[in-house]
N, C-alpha and C positions, 0 to 999 in steps of 0.2 A: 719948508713945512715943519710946523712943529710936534716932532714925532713923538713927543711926550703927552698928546693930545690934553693939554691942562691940569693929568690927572694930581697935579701939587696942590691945585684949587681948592684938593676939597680937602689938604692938610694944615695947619696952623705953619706958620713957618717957624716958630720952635720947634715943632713936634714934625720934621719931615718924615717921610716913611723909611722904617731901616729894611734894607734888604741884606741875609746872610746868605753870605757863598761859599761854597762847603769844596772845595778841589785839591788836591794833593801837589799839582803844579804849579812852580812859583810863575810863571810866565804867565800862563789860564787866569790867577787869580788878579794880578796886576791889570792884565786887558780888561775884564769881566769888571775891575775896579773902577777904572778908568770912564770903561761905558757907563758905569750908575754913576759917576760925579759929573759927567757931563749931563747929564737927564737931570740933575738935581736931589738925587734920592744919595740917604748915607748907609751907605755898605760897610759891613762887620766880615771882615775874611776869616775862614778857617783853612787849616789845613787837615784835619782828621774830625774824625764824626767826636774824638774827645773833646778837642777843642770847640768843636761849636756846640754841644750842651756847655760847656761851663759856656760858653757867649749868651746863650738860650737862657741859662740861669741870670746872669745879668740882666736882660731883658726881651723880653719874648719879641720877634722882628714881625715884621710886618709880612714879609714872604722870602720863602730860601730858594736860591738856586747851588742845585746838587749834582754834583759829578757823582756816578754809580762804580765809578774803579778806586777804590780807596783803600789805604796801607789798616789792616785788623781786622776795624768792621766797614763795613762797606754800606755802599749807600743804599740798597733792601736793608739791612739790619736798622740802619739810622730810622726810615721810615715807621719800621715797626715801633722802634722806642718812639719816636714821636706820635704814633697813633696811642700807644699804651697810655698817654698820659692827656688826660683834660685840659690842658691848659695850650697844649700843643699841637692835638690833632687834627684841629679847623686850620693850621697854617701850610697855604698853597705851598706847592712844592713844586717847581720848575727844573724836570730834568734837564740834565748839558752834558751829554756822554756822545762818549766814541764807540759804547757800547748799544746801535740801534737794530739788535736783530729783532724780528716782531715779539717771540718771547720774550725778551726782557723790556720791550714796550710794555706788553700786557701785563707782566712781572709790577712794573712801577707801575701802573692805572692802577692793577687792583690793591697794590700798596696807599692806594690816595695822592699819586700825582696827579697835577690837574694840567700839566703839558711835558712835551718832550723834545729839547732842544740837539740835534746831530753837530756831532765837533769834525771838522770845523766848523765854527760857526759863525754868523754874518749877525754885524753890529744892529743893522734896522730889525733883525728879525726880533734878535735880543730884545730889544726897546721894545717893540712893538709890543712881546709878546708880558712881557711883565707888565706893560703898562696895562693890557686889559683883563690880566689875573689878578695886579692890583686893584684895579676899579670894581671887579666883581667880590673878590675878599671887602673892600671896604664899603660897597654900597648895602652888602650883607651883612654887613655887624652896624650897617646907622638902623638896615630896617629889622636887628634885633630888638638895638635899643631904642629903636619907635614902639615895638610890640609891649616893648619891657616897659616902656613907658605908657600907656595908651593901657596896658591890665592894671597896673598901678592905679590910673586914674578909673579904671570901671569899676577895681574894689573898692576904691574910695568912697564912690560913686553909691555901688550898692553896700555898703556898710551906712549908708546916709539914710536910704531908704529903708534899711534895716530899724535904725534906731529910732527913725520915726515911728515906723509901724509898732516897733516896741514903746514908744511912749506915747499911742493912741489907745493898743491894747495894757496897758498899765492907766490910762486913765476910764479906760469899760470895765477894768478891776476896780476903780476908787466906786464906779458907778456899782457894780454888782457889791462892794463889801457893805453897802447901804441896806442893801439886802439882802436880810440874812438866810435867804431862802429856807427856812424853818433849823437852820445852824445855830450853831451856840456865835454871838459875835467876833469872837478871835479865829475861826475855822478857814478860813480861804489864809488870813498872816500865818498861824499854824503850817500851813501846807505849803505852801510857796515856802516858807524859811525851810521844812523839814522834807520837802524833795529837794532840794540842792543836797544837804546833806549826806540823805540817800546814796545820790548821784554823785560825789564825790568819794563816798565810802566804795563805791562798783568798783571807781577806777584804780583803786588799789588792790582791786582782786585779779588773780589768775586771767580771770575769763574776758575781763574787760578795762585791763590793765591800760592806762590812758587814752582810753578809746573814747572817753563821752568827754569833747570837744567843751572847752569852755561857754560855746555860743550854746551848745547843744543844753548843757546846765541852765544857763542865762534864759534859753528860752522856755524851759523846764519850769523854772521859778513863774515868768511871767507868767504861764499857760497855766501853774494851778490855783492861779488868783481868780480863771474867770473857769475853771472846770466847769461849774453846776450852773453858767450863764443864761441854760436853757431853761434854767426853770421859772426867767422871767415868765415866760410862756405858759406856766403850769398857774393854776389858781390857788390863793393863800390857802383857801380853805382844806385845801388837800395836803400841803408840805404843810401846815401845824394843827392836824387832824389827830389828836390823840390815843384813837384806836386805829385799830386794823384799818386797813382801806378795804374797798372793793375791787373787783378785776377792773371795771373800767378806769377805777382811780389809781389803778396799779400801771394801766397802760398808758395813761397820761401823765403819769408820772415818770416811768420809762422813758418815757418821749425827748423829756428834754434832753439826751444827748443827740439829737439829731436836730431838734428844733435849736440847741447851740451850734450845730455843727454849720446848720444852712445858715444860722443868723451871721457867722463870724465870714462865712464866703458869700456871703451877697456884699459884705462889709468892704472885704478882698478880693473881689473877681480875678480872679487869673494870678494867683501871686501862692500858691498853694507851696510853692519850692522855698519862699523866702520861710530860713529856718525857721521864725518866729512865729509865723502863720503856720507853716506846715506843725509846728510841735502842740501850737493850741488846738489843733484842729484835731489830731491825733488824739490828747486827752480829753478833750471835749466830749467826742465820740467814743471813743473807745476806755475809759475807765472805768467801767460796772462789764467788760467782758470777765473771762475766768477762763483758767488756765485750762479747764477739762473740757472748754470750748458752751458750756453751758450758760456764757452769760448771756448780755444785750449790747446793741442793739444787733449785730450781725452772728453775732455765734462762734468768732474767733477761738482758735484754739492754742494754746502754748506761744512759741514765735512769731506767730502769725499775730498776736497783739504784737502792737508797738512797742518797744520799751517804753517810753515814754509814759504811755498807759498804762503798763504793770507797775513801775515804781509807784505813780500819782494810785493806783490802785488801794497798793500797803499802807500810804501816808493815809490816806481818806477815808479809810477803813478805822485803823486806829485812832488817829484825831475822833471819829465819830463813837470811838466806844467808851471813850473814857470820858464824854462829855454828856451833860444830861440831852435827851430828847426830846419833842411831846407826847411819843409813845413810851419813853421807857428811861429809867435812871441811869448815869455813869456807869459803869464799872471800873474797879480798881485797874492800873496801868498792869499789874502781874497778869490779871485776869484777860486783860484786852490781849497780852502778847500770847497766854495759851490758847484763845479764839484762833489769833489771826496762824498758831503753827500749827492751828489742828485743819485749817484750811491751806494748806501746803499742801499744794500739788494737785489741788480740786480746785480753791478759788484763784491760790494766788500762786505768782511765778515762786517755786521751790528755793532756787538757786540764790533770787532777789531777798527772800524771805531769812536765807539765814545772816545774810549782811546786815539787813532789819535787825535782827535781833541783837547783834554785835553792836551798834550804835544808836540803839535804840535808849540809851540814859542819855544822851547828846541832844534828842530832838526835845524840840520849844511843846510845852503843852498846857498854855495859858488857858 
């Protein structure tokens, strides 16, 4: 019978499995050798828990079998240092003592052995019993690296469906920057170049120091190309209406953050998590809220907007003041920045606002 039950099968035969034996007796170690060269497996002896870290440092083994009576530190201490360290602590550890009272069983379990061999001990048992702690150590780190491999390919996977989505929504951007929805031409390139910006200046602050993810930025930019997409929905006559509107034309006009927000989820059904979607959806919706909870279309108040929506807030605000209208002329860029501080803390996020102002000679205002 072959008491090795195959398990070399599933090693390269360069690469056999090494097993480290850890015993302070020269006879123990020689038999215990003897047994792993006939099984086929190559054994690294120690005789102190010194010597087998420096073996450990050479090359981390495949599984150790440890005697628990050892000259310094003994084999509980050995265990612990090998749980202390990552690189170590998944390796089975096959006790072989003369030391079998139940406490020191339970001693070595809860150190992380994963059996325990009584000396004397009998050769088949030896075999047997390394051969199916190797099989379990080994059939564990393939289906790591099936996991490891198989997430790899789902990011891949979804970073695919990512970039598509981002360059369907960047070509409903080429579509909306056609129209200017009563904007000055350059308004949607404006915003999209000058939230990145923004969002780049946050991550250097205190509060949100590398926390807006590059994707997070990327989707940022895409989403303030098609911000005001809902006003495909709204009629010319009202976005380049030179006077006042009416309340009804005030409420149709409102509208389009929602009539973007469904146009962009009928577009996406079910995909609201994918960043790109999720961030245009965000600012779509939610960039005419205000920080005292007073805006539209839900009434958000402070955090409870998105960030996403309060930065796309500041940009879209500015860009619109220092550009002409059909209701009303530019004002100077000084002008536009004392508007948008005298709205700190009513309209717009406080905290956002004075990063604004810090980087505010930086942003594009063609």
């Amino acid at each position: 019978m072959d008491i090795n039950n195959n398990v070399l099968d599933m090693f390269n035969d360069d690469n056999k499995p090494t097993i480290l034996v850890v015993d302070d007796v020269d006879m123990e170690l020689a038999l215990l050798e003897q047994m792993l060269d006939a099984l086929g497996f190559k054994s690294v002896l120690a005789m102190s828990v010194d010597e087998a870290i420096k073996e450990i440092e050479k090359k981390i083994p495949n599984l150790i079998l440890l005697d628990l009576i050892m000259p310094d530190v003994d084999g509980f201490q050995f265990m612990e240092i090998l749980n202390n360290n990552p690189e170590t602590r998944d390796i089975p550890v096959i006790i072989v003592s003369a030391m079998d009272a139940s406490y020191d069983k339970r001693r070595a379990f809860n150190l992380g052995a994963v059996d325990f061999i009584g000396k004397p001990f009998d050769f088949s048992e030896v075999a047997l019993r390394v051969n199916i702690h190797l099989k379990i150590f080994t059939l564990q780190h393939q289906l790591e690296e099936k996991n490891q491999r198989l997430a790899k390919v789902v990011k891949q996977q979804a970073r695919a469906i990512e970039n598509e989505q981002k360059r369907l929504l960047q070509t409903l951007a080429a579509v909306a920057e056609k129209h200017s929805f009563g904007e000055h031409p350059s308004h949607l390139k404006n915003c999209a170049h000058n939230v990145r910006l923004l969002a780049q200046g946050l991550n250097f602050t205190d509060k949100y120091e590398n926390q807006l993810s590059d994707i997070f930025i990327d989707a940022l930019e895409v989403a303030a190309n098609i911000h005001d997409i809902g006003k495909i929905s709204v009629p010319s006559s009202i976005l380049s209406k030179p006077g006042p509107l009416t309340e009804t034309e005030t409420e149709i006009c409102r509208s389009h953050t929602t009539q973007g927000f469904d146009l962009i989820s009928e577009i996406y059904p079910g995909q609201e998590e994918n960043p790109y979607i999720k961030t245009s959806l965000e600012v779509i919706k939610y960039h005419h809220e205000r920080w005292n909870g007073s805006g539209y279309p839900d009434g958000l108040k402070e955090e409870n907007i998105p960030l996403s929506a309060r930065i796309m807030k500041i940009i879209d605000s500015y860009d619109t003041l220092i550009h002409d209208r059909t209701y009303r002329k530019a004002v100077s860029k000084e002008e536009a920045i004392k508007i948008l501080q005298e709205g700190s803390g009513f309209k717009y996020d406080p905290y956002i606002m004075k990063v604004f102002c810090q980087i505010v000679k930086q942003l594009t205002t063609d």
